[in-house]
VMD Tcl script that builds the backbone (N, CA, C; Angstrom):
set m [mol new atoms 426]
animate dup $m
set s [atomselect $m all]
$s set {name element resname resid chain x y z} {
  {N N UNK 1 A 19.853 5.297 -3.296}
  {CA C UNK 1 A 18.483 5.739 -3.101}
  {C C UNK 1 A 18.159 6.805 -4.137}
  {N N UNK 2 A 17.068 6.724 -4.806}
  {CA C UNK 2 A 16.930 7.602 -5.367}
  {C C UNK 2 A 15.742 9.014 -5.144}
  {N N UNK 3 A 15.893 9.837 -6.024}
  {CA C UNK 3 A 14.965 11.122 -5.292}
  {C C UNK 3 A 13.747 11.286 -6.329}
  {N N UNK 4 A 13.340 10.363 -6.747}
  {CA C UNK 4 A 12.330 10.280 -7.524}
  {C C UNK 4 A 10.671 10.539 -7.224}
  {N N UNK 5 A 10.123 11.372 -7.415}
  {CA C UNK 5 A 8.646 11.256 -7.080}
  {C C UNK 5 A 8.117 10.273 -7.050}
  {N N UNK 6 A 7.020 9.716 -5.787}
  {CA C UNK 6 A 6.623 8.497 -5.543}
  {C C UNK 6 A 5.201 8.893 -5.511}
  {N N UNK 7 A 4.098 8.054 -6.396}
  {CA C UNK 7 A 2.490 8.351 -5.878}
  {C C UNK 7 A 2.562 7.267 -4.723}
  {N N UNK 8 A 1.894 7.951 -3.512}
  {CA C UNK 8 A 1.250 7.033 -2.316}
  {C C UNK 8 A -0.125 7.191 -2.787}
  {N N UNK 9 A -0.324 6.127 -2.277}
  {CA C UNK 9 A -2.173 5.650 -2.282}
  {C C UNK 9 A -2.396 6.314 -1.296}
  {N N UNK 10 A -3.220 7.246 -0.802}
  {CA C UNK 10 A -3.288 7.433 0.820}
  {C C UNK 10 A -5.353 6.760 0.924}
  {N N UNK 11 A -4.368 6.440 2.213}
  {CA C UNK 11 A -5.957 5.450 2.772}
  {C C UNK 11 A -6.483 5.929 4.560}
  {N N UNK 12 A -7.901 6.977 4.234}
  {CA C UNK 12 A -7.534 7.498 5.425}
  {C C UNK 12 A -7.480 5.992 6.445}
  {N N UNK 13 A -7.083 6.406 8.130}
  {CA C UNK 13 A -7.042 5.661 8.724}
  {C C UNK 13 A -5.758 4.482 9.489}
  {N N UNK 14 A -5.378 4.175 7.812}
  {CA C UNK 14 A -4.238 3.259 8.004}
  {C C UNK 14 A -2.958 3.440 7.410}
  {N N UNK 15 A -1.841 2.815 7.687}
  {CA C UNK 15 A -0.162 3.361 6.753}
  {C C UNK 15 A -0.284 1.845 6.094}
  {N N UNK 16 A -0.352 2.287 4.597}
  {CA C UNK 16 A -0.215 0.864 3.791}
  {C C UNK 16 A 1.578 0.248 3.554}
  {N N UNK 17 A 0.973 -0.566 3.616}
  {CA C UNK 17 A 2.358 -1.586 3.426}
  {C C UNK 17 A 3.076 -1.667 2.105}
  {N N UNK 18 A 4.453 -1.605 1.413}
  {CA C UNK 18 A 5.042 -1.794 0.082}
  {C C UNK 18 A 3.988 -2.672 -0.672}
  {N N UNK 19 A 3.419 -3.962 0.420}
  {CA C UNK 19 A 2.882 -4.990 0.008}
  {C C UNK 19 A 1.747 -4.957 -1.162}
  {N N UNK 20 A 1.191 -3.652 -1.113}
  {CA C UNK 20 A 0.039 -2.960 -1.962}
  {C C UNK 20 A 0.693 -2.250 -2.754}
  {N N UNK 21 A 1.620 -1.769 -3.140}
  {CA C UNK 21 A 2.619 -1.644 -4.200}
  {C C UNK 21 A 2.576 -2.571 -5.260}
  {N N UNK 22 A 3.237 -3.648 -4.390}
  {CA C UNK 22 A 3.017 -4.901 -5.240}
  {C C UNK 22 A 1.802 -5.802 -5.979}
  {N N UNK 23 A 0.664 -5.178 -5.258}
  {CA C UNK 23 A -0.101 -5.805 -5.507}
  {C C UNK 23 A -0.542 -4.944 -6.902}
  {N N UNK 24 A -0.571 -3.695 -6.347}
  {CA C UNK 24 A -0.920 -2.845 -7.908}
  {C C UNK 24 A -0.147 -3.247 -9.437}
  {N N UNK 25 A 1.346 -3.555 -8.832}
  {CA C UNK 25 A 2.043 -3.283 -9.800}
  {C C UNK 25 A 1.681 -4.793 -10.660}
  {N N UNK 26 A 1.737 -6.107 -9.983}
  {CA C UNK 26 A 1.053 -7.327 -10.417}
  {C C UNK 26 A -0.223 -6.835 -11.414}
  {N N UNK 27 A -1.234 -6.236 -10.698}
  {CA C UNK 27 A -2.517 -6.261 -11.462}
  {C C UNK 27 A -2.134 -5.289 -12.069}
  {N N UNK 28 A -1.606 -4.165 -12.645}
  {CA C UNK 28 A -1.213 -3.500 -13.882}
  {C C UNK 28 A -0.363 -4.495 -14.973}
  {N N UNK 29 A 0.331 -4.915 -14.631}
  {CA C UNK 29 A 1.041 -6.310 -15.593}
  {C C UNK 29 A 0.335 -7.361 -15.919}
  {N N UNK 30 A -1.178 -7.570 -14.801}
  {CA C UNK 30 A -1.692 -8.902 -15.896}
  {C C UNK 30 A -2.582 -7.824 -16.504}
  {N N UNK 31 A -3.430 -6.622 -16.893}
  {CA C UNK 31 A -4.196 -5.919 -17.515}
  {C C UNK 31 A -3.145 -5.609 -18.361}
  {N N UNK 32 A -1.948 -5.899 -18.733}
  {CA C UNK 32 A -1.260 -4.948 -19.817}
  {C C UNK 32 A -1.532 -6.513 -20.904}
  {N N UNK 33 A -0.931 -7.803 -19.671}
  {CA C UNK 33 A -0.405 -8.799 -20.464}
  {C C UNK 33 A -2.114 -9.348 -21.400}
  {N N UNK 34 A -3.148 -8.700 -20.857}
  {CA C UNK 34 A -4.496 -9.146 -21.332}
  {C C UNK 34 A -4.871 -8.225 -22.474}
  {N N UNK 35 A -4.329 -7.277 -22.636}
  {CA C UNK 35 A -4.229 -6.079 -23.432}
  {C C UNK 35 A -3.780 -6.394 -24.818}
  {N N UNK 36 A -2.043 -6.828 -24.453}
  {CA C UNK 36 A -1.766 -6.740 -25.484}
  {C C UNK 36 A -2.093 -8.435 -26.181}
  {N N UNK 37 A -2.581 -9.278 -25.418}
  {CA C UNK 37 A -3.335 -10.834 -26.071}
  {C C UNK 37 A -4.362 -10.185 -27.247}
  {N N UNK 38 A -5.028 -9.294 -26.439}
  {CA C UNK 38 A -6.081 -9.028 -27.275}
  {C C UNK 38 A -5.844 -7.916 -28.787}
  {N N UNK 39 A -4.880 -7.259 -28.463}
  {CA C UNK 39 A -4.375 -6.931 -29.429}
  {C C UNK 39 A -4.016 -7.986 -30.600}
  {N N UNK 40 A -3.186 -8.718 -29.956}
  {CA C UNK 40 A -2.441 -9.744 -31.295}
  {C C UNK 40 A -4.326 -10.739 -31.658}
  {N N UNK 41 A -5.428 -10.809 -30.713}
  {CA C UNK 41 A -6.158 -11.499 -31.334}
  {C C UNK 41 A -6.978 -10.376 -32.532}
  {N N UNK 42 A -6.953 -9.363 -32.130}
  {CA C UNK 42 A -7.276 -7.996 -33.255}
  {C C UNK 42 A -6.512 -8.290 -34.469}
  {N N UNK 43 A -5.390 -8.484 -34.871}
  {CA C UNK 43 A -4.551 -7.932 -35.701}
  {C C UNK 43 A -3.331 -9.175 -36.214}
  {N N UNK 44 A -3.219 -10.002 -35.596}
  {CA C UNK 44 A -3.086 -11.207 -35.764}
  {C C UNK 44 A -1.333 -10.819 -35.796}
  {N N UNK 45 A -0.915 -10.090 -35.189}
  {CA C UNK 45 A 0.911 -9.226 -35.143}
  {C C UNK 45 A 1.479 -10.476 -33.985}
  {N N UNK 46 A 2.072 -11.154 -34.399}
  {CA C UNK 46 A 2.592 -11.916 -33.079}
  {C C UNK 46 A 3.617 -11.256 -32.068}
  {N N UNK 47 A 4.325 -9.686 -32.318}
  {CA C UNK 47 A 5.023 -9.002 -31.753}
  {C C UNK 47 A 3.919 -8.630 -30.356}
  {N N UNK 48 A 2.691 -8.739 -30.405}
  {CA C UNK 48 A 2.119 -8.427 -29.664}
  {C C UNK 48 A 1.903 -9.718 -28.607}
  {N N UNK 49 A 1.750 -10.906 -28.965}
  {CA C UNK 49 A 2.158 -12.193 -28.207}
  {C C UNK 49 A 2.896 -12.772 -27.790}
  {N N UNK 50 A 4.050 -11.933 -27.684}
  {CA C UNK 50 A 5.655 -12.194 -27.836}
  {C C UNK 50 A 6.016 -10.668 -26.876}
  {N N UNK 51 A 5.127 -9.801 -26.926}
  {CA C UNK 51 A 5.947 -9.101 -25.380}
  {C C UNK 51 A 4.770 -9.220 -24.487}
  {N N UNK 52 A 3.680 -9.879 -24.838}
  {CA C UNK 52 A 2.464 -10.451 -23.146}
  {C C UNK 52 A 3.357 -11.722 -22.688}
  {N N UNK 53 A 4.430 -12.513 -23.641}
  {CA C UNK 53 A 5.067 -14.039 -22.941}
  {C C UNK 53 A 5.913 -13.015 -22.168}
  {N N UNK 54 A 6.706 -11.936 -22.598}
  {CA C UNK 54 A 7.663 -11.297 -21.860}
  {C C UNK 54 A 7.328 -10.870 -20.620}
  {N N UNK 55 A 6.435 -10.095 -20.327}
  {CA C UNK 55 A 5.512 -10.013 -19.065}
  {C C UNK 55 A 5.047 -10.405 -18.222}
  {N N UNK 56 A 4.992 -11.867 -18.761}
  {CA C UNK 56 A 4.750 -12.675 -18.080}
  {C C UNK 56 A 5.180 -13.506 -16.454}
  {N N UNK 57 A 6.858 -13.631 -17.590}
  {CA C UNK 57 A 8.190 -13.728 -16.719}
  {C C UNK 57 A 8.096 -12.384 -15.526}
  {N N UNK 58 A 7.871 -11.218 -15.855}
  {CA C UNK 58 A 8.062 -9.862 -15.023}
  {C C UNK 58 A 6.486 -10.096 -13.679}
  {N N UNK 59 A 5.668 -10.922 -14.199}
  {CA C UNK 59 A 4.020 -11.197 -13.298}
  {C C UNK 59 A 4.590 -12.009 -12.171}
  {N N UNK 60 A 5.330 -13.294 -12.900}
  {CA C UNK 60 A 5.889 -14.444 -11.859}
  {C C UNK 60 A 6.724 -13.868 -10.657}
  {N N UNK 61 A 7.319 -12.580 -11.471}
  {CA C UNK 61 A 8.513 -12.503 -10.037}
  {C C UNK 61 A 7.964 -11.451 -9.142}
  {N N UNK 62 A 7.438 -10.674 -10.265}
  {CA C UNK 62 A 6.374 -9.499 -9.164}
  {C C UNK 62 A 5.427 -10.066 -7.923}
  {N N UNK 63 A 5.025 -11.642 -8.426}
  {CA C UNK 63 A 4.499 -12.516 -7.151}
  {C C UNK 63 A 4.880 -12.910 -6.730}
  {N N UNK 64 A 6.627 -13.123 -6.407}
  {CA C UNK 64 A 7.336 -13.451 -5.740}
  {C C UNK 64 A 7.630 -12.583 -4.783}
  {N N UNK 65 A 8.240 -11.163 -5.252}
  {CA C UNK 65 A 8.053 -10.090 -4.378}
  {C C UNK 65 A 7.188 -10.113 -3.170}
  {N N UNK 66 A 5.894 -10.016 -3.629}
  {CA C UNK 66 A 4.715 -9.824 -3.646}
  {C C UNK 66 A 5.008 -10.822 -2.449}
  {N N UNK 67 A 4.653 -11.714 -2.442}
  {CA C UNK 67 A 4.701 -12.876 -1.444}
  {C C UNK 67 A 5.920 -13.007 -0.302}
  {N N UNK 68 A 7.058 -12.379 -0.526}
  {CA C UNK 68 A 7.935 -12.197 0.683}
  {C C UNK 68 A 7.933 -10.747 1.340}
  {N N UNK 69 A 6.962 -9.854 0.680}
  {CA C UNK 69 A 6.733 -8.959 1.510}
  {C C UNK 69 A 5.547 -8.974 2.669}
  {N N UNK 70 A 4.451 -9.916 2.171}
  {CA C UNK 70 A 3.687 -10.432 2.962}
  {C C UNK 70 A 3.602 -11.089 4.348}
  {N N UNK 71 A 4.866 -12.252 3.680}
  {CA C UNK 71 A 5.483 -12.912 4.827}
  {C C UNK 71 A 6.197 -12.574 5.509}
  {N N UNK 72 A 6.577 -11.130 5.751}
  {CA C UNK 72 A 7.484 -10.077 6.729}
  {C C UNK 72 A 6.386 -9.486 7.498}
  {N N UNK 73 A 5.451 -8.962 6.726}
  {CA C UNK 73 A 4.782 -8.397 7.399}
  {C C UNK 73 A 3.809 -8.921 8.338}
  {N N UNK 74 A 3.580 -10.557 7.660}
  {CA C UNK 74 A 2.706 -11.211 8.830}
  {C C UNK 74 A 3.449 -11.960 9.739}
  {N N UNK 75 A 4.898 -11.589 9.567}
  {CA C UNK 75 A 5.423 -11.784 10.906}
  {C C UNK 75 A 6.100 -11.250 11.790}
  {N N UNK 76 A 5.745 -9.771 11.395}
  {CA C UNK 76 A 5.667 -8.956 11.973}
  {C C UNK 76 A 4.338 -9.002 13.114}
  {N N UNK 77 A 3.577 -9.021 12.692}
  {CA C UNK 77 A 2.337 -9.162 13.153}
  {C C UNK 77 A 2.151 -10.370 14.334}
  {N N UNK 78 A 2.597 -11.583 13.883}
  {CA C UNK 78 A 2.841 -12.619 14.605}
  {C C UNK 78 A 3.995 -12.501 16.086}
  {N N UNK 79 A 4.907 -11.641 15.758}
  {CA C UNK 79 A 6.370 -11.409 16.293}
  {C C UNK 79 A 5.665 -9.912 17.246}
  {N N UNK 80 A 5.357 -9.215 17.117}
  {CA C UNK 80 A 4.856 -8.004 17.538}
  {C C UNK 80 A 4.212 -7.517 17.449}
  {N N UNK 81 A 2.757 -7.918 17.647}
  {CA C UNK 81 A 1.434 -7.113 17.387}
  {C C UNK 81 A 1.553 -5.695 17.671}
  {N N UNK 82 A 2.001 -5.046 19.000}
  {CA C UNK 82 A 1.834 -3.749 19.256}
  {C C UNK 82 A 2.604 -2.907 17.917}
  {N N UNK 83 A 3.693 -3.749 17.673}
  {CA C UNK 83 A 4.583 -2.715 16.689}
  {C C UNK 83 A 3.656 -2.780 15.413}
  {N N UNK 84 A 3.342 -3.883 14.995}
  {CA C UNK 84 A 2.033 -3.897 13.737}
  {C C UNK 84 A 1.272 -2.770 13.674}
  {N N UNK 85 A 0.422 -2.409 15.056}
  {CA C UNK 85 A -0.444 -1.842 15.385}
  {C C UNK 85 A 0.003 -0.602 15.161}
  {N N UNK 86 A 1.155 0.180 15.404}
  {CA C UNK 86 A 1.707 1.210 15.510}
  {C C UNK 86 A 2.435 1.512 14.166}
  {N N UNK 87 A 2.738 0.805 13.434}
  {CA C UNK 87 A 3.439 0.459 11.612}
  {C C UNK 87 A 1.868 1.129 10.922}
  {N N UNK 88 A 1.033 0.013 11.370}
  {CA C UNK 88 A -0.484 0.237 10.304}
  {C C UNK 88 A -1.355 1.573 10.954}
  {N N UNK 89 A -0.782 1.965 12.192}
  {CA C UNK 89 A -1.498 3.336 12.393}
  {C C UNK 89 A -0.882 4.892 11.708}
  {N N UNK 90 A 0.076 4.383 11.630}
  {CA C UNK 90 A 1.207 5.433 10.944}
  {C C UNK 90 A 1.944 6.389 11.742}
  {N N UNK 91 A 1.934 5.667 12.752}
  {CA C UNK 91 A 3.023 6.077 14.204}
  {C C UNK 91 A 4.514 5.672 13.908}
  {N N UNK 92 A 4.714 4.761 12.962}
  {CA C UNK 92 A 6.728 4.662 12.661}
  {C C UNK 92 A 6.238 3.652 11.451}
  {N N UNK 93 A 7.257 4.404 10.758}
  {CA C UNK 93 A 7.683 3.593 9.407}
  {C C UNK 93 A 7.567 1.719 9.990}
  {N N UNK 94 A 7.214 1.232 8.656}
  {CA C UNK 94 A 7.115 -0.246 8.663}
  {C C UNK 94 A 8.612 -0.723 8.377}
  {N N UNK 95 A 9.346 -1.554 9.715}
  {CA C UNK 95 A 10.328 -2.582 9.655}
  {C C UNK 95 A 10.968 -2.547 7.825}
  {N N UNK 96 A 10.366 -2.691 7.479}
  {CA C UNK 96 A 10.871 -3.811 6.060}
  {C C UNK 96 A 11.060 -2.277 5.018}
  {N N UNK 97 A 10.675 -1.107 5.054}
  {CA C UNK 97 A 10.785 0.280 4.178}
  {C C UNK 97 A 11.860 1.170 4.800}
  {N N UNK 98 A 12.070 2.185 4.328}
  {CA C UNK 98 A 12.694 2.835 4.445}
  {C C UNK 98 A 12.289 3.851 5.739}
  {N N UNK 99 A 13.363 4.293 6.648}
  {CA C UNK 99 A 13.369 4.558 7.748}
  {C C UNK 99 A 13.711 6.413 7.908}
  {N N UNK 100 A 14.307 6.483 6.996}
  {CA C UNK 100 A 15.054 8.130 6.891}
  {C C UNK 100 A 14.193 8.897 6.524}
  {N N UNK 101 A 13.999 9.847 6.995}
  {CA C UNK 101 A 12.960 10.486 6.350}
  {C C UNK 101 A 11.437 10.705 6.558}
  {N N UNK 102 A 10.892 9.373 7.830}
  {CA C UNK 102 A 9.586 8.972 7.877}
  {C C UNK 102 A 9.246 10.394 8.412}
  {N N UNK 103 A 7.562 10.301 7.969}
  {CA C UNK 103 A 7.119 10.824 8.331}
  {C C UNK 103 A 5.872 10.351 9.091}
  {N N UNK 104 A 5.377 10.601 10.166}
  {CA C UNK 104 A 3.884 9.974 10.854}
  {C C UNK 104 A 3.017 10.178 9.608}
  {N N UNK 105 A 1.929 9.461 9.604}
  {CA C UNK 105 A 0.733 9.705 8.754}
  {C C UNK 105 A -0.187 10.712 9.130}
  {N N UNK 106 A -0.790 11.590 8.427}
  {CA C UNK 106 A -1.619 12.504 8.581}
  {C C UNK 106 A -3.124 11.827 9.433}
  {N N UNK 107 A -3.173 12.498 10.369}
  {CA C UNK 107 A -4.427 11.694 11.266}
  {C C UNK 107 A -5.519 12.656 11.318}
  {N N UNK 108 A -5.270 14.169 10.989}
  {CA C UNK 108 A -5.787 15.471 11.107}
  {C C UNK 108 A -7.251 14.983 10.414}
  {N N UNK 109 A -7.743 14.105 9.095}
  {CA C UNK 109 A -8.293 13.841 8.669}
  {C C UNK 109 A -9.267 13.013 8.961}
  {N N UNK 110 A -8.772 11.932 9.879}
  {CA C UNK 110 A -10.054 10.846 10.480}
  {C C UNK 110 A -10.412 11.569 10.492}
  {N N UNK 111 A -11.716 10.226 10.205}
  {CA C UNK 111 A -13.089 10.543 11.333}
  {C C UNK 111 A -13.360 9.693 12.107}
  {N N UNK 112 A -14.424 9.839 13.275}
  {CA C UNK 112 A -14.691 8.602 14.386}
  {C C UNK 112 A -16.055 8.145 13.661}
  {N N UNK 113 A -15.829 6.548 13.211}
  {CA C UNK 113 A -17.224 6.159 12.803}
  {C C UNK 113 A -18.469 6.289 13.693}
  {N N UNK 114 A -18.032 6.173 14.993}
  {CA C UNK 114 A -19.007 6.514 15.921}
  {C C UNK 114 A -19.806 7.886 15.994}
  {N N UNK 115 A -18.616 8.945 16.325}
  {CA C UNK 115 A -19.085 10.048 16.128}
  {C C UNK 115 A -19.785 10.992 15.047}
  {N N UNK 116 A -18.657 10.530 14.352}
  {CA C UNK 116 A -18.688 11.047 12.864}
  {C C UNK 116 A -19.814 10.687 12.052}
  {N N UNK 117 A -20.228 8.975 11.655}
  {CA C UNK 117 A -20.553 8.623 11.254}
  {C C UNK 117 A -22.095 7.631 11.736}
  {N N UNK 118 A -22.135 7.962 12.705}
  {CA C UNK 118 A -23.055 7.365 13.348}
  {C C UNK 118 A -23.093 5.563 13.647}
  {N N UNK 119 A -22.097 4.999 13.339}
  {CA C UNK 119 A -22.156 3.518 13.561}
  {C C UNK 119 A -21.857 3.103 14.883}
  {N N UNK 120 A -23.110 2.383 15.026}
  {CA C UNK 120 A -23.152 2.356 16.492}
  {C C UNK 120 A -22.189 1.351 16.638}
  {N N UNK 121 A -21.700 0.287 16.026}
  {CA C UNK 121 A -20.553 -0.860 16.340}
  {C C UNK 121 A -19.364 0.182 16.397}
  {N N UNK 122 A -19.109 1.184 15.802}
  {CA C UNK 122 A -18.048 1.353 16.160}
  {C C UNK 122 A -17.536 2.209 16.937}
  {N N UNK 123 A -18.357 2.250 18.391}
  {CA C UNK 123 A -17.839 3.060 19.723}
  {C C UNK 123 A -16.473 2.356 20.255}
  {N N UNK 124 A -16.038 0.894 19.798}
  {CA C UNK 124 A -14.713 0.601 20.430}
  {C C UNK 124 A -13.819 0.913 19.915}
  {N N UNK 125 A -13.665 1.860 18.402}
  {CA C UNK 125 A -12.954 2.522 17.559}
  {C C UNK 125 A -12.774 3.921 17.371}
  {N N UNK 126 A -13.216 4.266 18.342}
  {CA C UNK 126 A -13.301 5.767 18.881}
  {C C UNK 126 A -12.039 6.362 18.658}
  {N N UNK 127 A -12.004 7.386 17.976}
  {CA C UNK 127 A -10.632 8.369 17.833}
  {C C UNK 127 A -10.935 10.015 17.915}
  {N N UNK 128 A -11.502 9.647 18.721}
  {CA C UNK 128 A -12.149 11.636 18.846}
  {C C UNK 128 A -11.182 11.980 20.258}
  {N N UNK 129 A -10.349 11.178 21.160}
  {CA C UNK 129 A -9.540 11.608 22.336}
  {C C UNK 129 A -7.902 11.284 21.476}
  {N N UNK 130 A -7.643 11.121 20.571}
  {CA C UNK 130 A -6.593 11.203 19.710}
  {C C UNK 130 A -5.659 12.625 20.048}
  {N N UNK 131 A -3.919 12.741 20.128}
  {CA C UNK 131 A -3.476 13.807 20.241}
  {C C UNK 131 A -3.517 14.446 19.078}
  {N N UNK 132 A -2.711 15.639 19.054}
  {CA C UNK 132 A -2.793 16.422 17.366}
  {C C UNK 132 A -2.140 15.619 16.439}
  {N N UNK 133 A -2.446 15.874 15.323}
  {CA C UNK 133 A -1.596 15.086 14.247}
  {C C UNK 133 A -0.064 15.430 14.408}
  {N N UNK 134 A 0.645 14.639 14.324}
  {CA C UNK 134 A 2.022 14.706 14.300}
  {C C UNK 134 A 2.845 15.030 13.037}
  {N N UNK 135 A 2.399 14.407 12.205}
  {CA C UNK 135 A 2.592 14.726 10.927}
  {C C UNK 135 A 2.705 16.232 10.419}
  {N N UNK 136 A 1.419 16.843 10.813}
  {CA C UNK 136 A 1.086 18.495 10.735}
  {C C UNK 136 A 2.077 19.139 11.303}
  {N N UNK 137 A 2.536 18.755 12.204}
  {CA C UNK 137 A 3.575 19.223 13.105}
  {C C UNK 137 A 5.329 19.431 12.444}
  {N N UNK 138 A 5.377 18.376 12.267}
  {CA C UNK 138 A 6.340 17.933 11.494}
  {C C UNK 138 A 6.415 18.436 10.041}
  {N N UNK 139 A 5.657 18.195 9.061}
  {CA C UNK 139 A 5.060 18.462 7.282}
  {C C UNK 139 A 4.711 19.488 7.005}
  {N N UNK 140 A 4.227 20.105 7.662}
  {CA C UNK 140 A 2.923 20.572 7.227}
  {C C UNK 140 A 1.629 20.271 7.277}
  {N N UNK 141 A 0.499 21.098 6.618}
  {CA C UNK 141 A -0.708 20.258 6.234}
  {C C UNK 141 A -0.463 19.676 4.825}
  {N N UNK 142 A -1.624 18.360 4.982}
  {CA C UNK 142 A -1.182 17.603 3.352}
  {C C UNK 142 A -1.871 19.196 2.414}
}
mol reanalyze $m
mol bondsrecalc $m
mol representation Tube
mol addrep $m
């Protein structure tokens, strides 16, 4: 394991999945592999068409990834909705990541679209009777 600084996306509301990892890291590799096409069509350097083929190979497997992390997680979902529910609220680390270390997700931050925000559809999404953040408890504040 390593002790490397990690950027999280943070998304209020929900605990994202590796799965959006992957997805970033895919769409940074086809914007590089479109990058450097357009380079070699600039400049006519075939070194530049010759590491977008290389990348290429690195796109295919990143969607491979990509695609068996999916299929864990939607069967997770399939296999245990409540635990889904409790993974994507940021009440316990997701099955398929790393477990040591978790921390709850910061909740201190919602808001209730209802309350907060005035949407009247979303009184069945109410989070204004929510306990304290756990996270805070635990972390700190972010």
């Amino acid at each position: 394991m390593s002790n490397e600084a990690v950027w999280v996306r943070g998304v209020t509301g929900i605990q994202l999945h590796h799965v959006t990892n992957l997805q970033d890291a895919r769409r940074f590799l086809g914007n590089a592999i479109m990058a450097l096409n357009a380079a070699h069509v600039r400049t006519g350097d075939a070194r530049f068409s010759g590491f977008a083929e290389q990348l290429k190979g690195m796109l295919a497997q990143a969607g491979t990834l990509e695609g068996e992390a999916r299929a864990g997680m939607q069967q997770l979902h399939a296999m245990d909705p409540e635990r889904f529910t409790r993974c994507r609220e940021g009440e316990e680390p997701w099955p398929d990541e790393l477990q040591a270390g978790f921390v709850p997700r910061h909740t201190c931050r919602d808001e209730c679209l209802y309350h907060d925000h005035e949407v009247l559809d979303g009184i069945l999404q109410c989070t204004c009777g929510r306990p304290p953040c756990r996270a805070c408890t635990i972390a700190g504040t972010p």
